[in-house]
C-alpha positions as CSV (number, residue, x, y, z in Angstrom):
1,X,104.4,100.9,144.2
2,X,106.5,97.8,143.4
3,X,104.7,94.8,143.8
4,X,106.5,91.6,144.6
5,X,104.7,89.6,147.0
6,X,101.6,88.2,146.1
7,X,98.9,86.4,148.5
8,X,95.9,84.2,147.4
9,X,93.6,83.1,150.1
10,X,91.8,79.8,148.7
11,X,93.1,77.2,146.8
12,X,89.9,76.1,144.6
13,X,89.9,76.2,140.7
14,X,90.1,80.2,140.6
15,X,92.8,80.4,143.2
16,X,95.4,78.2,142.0
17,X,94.2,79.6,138.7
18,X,95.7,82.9,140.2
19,X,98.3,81.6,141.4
20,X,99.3,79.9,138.7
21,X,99.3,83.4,136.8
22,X,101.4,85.0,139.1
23,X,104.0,82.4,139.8
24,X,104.4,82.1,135.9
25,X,105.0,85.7,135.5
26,X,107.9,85.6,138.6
27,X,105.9,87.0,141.4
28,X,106.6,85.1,144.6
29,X,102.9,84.1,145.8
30,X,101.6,82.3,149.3
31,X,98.5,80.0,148.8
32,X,96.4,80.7,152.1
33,X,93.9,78.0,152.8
34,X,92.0,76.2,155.6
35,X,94.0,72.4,155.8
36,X,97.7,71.5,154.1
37,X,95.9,69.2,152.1
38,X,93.9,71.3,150.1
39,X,97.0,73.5,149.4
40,X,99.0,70.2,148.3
41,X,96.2,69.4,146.3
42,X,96.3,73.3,144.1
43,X,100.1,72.6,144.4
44,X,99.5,69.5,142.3
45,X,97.0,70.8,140.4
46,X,99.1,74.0,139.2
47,X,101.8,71.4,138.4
48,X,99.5,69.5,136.3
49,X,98.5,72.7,134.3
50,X,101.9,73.6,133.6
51,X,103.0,70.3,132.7
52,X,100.0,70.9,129.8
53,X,101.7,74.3,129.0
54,X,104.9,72.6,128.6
55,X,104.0,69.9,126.5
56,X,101.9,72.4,123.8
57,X,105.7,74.4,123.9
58,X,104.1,77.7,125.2
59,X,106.3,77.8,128.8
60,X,109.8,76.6,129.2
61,X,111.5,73.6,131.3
62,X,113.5,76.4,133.6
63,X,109.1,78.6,133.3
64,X,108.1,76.1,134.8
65,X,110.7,74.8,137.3
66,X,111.1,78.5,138.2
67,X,106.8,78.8,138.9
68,X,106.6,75.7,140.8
69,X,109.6,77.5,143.3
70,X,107.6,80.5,143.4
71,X,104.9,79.3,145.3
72,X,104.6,78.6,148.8
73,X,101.1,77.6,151.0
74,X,100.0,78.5,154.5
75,X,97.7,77.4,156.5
76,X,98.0,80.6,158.8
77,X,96.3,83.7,157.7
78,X,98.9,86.2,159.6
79,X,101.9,83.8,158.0
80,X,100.7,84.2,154.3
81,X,99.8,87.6,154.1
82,X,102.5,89.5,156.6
83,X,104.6,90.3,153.6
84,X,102.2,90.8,151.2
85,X,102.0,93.9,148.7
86,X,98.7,92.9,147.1
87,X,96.1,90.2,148.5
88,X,93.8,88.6,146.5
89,X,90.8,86.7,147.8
90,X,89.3,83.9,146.1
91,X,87.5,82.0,148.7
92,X,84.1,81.1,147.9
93,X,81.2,83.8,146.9
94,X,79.8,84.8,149.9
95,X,79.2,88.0,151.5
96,X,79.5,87.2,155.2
97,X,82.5,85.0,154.3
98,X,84.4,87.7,152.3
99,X,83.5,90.4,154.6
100,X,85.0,88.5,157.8
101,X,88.2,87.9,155.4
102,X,88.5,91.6,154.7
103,X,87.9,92.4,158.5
104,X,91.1,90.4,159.5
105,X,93.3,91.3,156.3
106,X,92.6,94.9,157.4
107,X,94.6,94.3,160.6
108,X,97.0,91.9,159.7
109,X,98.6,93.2,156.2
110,X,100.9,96.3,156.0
111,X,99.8,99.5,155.9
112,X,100.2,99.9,151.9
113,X,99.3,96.2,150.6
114,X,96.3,96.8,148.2
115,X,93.3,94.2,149.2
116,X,91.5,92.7,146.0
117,X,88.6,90.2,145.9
118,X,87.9,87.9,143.0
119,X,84.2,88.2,143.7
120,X,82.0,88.3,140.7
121,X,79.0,89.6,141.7
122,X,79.3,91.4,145.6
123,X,80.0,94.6,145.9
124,X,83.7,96.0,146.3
125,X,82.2,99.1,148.7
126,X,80.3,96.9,150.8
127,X,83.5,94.7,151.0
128,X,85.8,97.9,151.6
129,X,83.1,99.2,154.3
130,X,84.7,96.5,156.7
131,X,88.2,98.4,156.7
132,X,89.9,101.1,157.6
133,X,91.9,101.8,154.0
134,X,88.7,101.4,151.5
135,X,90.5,103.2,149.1
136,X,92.9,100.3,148.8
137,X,90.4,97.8,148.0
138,X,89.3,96.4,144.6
139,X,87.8,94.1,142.4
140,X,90.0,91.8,140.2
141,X,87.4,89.8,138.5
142,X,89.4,86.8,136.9
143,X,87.8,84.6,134.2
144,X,88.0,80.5,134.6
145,X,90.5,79.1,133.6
146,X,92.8,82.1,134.9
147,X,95.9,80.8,132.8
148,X,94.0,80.8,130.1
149,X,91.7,83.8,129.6
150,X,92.8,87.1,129.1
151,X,89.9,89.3,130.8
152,X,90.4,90.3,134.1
153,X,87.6,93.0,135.3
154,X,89.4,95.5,137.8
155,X,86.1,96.8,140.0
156,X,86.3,99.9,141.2
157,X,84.5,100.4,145.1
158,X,83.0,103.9,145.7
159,X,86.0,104.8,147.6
160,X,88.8,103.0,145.7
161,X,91.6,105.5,144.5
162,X,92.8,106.4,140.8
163,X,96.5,104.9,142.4
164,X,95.2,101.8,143.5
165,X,93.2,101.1,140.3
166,X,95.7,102.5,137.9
167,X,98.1,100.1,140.0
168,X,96.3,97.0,139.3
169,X,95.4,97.9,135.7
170,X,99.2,98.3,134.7
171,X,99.7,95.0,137.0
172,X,97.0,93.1,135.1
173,X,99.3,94.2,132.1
174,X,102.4,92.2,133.0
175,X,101.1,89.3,134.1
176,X,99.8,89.1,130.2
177,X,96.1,90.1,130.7
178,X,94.0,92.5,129.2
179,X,92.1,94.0,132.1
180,X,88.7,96.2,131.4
181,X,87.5,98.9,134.2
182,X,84.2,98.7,135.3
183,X,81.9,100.7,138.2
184,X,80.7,98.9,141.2
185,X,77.6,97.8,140.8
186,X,75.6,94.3,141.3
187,X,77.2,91.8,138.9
188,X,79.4,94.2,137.2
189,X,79.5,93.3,133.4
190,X,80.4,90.3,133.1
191,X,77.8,88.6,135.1
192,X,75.0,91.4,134.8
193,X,74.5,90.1,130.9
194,X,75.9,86.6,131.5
195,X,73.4,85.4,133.9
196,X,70.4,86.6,133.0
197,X,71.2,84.7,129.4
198,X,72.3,82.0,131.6
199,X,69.0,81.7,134.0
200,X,66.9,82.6,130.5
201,X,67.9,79.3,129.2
202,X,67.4,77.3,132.1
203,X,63.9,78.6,131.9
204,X,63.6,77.4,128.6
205,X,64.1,73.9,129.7
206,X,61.8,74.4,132.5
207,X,59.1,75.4,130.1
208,X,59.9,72.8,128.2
209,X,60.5,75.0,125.2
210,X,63.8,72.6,124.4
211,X,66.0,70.3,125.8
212,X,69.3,70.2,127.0
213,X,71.2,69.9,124.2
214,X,69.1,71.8,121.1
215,X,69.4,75.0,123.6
216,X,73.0,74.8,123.7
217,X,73.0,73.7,120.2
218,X,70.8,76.9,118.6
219,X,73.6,78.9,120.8
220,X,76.7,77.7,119.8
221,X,75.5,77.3,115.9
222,X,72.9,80.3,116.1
223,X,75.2,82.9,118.6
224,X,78.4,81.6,117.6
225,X,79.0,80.9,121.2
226,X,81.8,78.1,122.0
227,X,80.0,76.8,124.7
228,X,75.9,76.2,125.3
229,X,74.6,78.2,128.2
230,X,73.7,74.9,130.3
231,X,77.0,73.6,129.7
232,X,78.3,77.2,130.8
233,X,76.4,77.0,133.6
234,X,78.0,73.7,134.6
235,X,81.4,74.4,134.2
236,X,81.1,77.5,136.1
237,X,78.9,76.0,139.1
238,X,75.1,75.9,139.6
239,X,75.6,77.1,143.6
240,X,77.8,79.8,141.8
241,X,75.4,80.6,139.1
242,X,72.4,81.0,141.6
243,X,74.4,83.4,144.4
244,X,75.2,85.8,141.6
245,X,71.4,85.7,140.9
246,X,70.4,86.6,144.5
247,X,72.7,89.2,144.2
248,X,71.4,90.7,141.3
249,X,68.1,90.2,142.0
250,X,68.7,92.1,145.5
251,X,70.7,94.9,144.5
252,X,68.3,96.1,141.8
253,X,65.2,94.9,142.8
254,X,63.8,93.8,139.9
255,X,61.8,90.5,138.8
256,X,63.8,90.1,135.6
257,X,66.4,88.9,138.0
258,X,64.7,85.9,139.7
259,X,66.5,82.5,139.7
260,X,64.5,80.2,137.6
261,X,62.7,77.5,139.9
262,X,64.9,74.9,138.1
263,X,67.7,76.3,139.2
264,X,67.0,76.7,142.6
265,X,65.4,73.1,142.9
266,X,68.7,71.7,141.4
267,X,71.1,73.2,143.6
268,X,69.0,72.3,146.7
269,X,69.4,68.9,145.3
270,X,72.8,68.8,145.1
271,X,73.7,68.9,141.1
272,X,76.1,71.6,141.2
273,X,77.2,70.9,137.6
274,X,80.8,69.8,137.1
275,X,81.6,69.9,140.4
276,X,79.4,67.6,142.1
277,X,79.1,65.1,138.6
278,X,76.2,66.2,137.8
279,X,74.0,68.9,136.5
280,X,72.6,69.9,133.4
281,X,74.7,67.3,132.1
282,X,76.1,64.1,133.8
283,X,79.6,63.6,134.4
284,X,79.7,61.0,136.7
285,X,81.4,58.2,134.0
286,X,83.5,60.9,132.4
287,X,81.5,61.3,129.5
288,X,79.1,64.4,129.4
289,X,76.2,63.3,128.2
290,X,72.5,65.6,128.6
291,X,70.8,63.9,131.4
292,X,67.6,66.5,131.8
293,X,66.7,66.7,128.2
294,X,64.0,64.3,128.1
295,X,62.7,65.2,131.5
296,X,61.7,68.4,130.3
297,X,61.2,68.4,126.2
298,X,57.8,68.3,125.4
């Protein structure tokens, strides 16, 4: 099937990141979101990212004049995805959330558009359960920042065709990624070894077995790593980092799975990481500095 249209419900960092992807590559994509402001705001922020792509010579004047026109924003669900030939979801990672999007996409895209969710962590069956064309559903896992990394995980549901999947492989081709097939189950690959490296560290500090910035260090110099695990964790979202936890922890039933306390108590808190200014790390005064390390080293 030709694919043309693309729609991206939620305009956050991995939505206009998808976006972004698209639109470069000449696909004509609709940002979906909940106000106009928050779709002028990924607008701008796309803009910005390009302008960075233009200025290090890797995109064209007429690339990026010609991605820019490509993308348009709704604020009505039945507007942006009408046309559609493949939907991708990116709101945020949460099960009741994404299974009331797929519930309405079901009824409101054409019979043949292909319904994808960026989850990284809930299951693609559950999230097909909800409709009446499962075998048209999928995972496309993107990594953050989508324009820059190449990995896209393509989930396959229980019920998800060898069309559809052999569909979005060969699309996750040509819009220059490499994309890797994976089996539905809790956390995938990416985020069934990620987090439990991730959530081992932060137990470290709780134990006060290190501080901030000597377990990042032993990482990145010891692993080869580019970035600490606590840093990790901040760029990608404490709140985030602790749902694909409970996830894991759920769907296999296993202790080794358990959020550290740490965690938990910080995103009850409010220190989301980079997001919120503060986390592992402080961000507030646009310098990250290692604001926990002396809490907890012994």
């Amino acid at each position: 099937m030709f694919m043309n249209y693309i729609s991206v419900i939620g305009s956050g960092t991995m939505g206009n990141g998808i976006a972004h992807t698209f639109a470069l590559s000449g696909f004509k994509v609709n940002i979906i979101d909940l106000s106009q402001d928050r779709i002028t705001e990924a607008i701008n922020t796309i803009s910005k990212n390009l302008d960075r792509q233009l200025q290090k010579g890797t995109i064209t004047s007429s690339q990026h004049t010609e991605a820019i026109g490509n993308i348009q924003g709704f604020t009505l669900l039945e507007a942006g995805v009408k046309d559609a030939d493949l939907v991708i979801e990116a709101a945020t990672e949460n099960v009741d959330i994404k299974l009331k999007i797929f519930a309405d996409l079901d009824k409101l895209c054409k019979p043949t558009a292909i319904l994808a969710s960026n989850t990284s962590s809930i299951s693609i069956t559950k999230i097909a359960a909800v409709t009446a064309r499962p075998e048209l559903v999928i995972g496309m896992h993107f990594m953050n920042p989508v324009p820059v990394m190449k990995l896209v995980e393509v989930i396959r549901g229980f019920n998800t065709s060898d069309k559809t999947t052999n569909q979005i492989m060969d699309l996750s081709v040509k819009i220059g990624k490499v994309p890797v097939e994976v089996n539905d189950y809790p956390g995938f690959v990416a985020n069934r070894i990620l987090m439990p490296m991730i959530n081992e560290a932060i137990q470290c500090l709780n134990e006060g077995v290190a501080g901030v910035t000597e377990i990042d260090t032993v990482m990145k110099l010891g692993m080869s790593h580019p970035m600490g695990p606590l840093q990790l964790a901040d760029f990608i979202g404490l709140d985030v980092c602790l749902a694909i936890l409970n996830v894991l922890h759920q769907g296999f039933g296993n202790p080794k799975y358990a959020p550290s306390p740490l965690l938990v108590n910080m995103v009850a808190s409010g220190q989301l990481g980079v997001k919120s200014g503060s986390g592992f790390y402080d961000y507030s005064a646009g310098i990250k500095e290692a604001v926990l390390s002396k809490k907890f080293k012994k």
